[in-house]
MMTF fields as JSON, N, C-alpha, C and O atoms, coordinates in Angstrom:
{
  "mmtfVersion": "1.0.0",
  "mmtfProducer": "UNKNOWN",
  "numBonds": 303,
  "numAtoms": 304,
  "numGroups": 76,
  "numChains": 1,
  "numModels": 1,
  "chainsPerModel": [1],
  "groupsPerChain": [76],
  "chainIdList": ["A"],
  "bondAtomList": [4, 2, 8, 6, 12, 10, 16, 14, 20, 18, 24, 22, 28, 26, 32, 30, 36, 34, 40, 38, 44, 42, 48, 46, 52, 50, 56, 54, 60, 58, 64, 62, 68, 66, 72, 70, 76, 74, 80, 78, 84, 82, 88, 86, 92, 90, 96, 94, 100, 98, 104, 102, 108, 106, 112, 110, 116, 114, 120, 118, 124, 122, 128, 126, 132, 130, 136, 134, 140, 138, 144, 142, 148, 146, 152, 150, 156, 154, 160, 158, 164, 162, 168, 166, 172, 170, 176, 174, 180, 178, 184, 182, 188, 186, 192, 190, 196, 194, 200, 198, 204, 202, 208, 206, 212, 210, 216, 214, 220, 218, 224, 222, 228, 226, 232, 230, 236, 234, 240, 238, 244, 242, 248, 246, 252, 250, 256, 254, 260, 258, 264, 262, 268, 266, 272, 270, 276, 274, 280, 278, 284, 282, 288, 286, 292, 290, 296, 294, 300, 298],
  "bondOrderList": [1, 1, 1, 1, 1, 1, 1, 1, 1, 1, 1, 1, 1, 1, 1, 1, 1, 1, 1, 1, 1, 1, 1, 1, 1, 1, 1, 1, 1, 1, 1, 1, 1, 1, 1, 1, 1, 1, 1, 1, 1, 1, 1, 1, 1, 1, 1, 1, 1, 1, 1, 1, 1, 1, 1, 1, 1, 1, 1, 1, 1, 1, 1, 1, 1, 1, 1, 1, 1, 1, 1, 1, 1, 1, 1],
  "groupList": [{"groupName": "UNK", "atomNameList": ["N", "CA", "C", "O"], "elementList": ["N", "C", "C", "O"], "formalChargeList": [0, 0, 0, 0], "bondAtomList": [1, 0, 2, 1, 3, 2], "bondOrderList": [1, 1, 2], "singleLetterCode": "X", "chemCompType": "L-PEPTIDE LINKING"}],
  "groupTypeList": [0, 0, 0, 0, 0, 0, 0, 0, 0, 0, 0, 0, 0, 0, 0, 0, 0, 0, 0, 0, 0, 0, 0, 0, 0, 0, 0, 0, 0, 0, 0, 0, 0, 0, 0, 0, 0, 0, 0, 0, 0, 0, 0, 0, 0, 0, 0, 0, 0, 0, 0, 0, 0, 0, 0, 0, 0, 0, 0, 0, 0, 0, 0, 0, 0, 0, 0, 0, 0, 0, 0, 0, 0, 0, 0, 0],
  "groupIdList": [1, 2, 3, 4, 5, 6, 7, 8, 9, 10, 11, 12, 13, 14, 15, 16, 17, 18, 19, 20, 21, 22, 23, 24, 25, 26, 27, 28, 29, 30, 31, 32, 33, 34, 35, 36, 37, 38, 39, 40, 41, 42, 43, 44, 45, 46, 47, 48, 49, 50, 51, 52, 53, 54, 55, 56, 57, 58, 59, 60, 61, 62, 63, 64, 65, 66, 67, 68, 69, 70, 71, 72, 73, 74, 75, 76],
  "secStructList": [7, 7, 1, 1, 1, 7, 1, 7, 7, 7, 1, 1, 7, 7, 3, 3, 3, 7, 7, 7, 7, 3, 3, 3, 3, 6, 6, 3, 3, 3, 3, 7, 7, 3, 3, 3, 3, 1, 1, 1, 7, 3, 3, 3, 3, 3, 3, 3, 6, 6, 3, 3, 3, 3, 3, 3, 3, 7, 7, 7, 7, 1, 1, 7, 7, 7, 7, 7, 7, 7, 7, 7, 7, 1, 7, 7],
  "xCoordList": [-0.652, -1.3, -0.27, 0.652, -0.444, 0.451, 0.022, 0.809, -1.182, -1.851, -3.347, -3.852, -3.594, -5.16, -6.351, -7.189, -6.36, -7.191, -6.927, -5.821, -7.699, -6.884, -6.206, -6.573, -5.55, -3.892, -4.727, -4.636, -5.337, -5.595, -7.132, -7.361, -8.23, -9.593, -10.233, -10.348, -10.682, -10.894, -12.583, -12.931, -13.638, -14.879, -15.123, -16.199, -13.964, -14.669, -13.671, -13.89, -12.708, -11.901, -12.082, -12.73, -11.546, -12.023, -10.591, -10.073, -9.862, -8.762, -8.5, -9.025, -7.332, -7.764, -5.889, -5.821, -4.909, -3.194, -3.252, -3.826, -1.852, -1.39, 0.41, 0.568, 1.121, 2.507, 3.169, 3.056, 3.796, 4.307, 5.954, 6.377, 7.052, 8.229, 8.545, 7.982, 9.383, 9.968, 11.658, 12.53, 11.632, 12.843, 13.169, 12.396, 14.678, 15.382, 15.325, 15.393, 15.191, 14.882, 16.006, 16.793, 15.824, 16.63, 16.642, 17.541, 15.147, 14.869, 14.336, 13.511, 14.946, 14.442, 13.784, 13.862, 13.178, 13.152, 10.897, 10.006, 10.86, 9.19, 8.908, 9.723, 7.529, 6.667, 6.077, 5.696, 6.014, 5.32, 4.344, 4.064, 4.016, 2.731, 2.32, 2.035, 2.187, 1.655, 0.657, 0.818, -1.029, -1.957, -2.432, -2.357, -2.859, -4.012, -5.105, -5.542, -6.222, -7.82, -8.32, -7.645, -9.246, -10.423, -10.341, -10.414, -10.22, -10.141, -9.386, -9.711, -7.618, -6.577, -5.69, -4.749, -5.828, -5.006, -3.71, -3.726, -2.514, -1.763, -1.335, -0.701, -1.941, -1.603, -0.311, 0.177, 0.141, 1.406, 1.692, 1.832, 1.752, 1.232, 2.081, 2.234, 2.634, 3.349, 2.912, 2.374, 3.187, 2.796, 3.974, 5.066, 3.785, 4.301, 4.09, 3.169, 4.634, 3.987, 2.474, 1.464, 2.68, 1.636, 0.011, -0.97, 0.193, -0.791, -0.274, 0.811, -1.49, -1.219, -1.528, -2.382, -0.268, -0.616, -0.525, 0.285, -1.487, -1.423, -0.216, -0.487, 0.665, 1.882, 1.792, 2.155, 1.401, 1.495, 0.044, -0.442, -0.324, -1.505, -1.169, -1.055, -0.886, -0.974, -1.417, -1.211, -2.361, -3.071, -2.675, -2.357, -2.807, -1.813, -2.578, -1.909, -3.674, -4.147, -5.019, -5.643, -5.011, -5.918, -7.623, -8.548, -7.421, -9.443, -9.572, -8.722, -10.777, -10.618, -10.59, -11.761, -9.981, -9.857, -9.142, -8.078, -9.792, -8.418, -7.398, -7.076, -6.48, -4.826, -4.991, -5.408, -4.682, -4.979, -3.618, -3.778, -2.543, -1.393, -0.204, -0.175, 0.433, 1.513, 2.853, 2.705, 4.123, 5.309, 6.2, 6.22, 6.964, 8.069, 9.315, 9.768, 10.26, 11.444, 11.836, 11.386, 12.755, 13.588, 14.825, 15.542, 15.264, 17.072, 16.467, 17.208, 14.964, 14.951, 13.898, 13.63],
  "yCoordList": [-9.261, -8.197, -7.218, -7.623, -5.932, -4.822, -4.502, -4.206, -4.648, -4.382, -5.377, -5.934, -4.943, -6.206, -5.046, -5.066, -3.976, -3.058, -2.66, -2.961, -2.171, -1.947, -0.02, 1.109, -0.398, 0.544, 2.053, 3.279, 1.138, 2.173, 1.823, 0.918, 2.932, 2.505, 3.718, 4.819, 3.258, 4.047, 3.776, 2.603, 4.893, 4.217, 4.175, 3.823, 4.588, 4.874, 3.371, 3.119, 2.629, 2.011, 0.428, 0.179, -0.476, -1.919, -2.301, -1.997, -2.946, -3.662, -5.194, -6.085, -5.314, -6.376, -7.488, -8.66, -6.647, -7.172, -5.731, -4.646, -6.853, -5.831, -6.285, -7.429, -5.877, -6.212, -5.472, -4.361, -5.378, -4.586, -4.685, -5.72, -3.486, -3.779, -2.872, -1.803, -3.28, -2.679, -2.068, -2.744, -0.478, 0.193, 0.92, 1.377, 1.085, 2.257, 3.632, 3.928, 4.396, 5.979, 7.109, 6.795, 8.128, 9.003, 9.051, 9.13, 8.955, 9.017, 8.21, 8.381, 6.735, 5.314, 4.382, 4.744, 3.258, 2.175, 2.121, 1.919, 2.301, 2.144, 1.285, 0.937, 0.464, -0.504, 0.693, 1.723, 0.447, 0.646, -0.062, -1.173, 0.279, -0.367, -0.19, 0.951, -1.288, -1.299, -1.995, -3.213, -1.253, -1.562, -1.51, -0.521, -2.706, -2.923, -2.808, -3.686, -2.244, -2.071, -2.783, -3.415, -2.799, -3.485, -2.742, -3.404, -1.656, -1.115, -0.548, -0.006, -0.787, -1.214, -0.154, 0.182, 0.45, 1.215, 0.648, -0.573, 1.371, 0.397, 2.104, 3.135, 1.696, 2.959, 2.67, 1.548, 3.652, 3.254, 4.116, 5.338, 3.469, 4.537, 3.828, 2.628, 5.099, 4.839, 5.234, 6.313, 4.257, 4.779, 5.638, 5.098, 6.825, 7.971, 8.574, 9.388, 8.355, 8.744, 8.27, 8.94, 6.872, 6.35, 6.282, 5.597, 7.153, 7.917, 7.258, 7.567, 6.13, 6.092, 7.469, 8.339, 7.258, 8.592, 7.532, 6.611, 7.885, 7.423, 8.55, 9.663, 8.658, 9.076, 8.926, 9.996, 7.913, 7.663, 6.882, 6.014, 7.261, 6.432, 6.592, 7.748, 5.309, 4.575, 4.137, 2.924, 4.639, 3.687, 3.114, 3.564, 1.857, 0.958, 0.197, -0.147, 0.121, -0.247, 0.803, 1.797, 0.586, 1.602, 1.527, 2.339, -0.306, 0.098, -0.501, -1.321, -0.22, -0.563, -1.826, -1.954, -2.854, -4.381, -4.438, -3.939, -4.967, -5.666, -5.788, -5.977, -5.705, -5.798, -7.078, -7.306, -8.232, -10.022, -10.188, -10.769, -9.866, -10.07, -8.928, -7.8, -9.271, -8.099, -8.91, -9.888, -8.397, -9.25, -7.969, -7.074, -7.983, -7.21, -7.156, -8.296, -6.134, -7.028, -5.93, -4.792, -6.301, -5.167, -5.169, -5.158, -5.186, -5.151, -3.71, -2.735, -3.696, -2.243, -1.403, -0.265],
  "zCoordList": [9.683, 10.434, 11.02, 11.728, 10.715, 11.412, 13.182, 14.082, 13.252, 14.475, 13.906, 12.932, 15.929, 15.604, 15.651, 16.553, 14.549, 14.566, 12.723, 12.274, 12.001, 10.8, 10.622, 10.949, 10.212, 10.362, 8.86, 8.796, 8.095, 6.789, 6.102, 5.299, 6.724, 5.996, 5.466, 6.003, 4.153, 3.354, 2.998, 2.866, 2.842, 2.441, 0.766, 0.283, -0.039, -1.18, -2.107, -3.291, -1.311, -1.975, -1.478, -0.461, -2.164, -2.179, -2.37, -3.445, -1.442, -1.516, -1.602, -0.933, -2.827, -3.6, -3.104, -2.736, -3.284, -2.223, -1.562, -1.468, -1.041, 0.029, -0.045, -0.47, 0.148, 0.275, 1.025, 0.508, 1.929, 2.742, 2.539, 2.023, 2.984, 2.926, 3.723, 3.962, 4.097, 5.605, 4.902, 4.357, 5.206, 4.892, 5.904, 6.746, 5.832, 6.407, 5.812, 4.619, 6.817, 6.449, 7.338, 8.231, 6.901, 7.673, 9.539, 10.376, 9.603, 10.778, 11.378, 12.275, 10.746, 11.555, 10.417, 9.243, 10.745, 9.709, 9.427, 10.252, 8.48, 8.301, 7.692, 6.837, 7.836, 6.856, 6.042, 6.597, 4.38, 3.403, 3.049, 3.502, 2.577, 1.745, 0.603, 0.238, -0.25, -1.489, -1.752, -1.832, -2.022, -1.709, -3.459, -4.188, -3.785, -4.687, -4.9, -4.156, -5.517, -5.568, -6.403, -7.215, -6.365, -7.059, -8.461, -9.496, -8.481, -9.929, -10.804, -11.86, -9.994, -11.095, -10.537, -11.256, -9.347, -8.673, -7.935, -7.78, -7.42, -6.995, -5.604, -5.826, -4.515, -3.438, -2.814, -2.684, -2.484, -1.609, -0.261, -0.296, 0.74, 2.103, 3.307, 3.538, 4.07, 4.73, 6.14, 6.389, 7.075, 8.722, 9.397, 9.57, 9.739, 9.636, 11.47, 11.533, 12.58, 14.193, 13.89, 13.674, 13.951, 13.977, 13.193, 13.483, 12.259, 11.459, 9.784, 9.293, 8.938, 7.618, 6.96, 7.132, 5.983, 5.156, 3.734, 3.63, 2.764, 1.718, 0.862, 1.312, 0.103, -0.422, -1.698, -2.188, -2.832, -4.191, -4.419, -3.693, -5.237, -6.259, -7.485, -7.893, -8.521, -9.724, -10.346, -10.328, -11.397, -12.038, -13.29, -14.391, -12.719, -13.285, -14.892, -15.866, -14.806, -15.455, -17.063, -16.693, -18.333, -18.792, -18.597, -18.596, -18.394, -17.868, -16.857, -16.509, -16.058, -14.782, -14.167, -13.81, -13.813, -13.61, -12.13, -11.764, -11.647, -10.11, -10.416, -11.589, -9.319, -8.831, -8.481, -7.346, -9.428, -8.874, -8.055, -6.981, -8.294, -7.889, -7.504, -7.997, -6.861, -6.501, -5.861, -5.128, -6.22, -6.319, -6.187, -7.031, -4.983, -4.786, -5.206, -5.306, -5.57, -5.585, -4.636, -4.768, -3.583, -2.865, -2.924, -1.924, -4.177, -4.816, -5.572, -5.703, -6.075, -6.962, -6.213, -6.596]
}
């Protein structure tokens, strides 16, 4: 849990992982996020003065299927 309220809600999307990674930035250190859907998307959204901004969407898949799994590496 980032907070005991949710941080990123969307009505049109169905979230399926979640993985978070915590980086250094120019102007201080942020949690990311790499968010999975139900229908093969992979979002990536960053909390920004307190405000998620979604930043990248991927579709990862060619037909539409869940994100069953998600595996970081943070060397790449």
């Amino acid at each position: 849990p980032v907070k005991s309220q949710p941080v990123l809600f969307t009505h049109s999307v169905h979230y399926t992982q979640i993985a978070v990674h915590h980086v250094k930035g120019l102007h201080g250190a942020y949690d990311v996020m790499f968010i999975g859907t139900d229908d093969g998307r992979l979002q990536k959204a960053v909390n920004v003065a307190g405000i998620m901004h979604i930043i990248e969407e991927i579709q990862l898949f060619p037909e539409k299927q869940p994100v069953q799994n998600m595996e970081l590496d943070s060397t790449k």
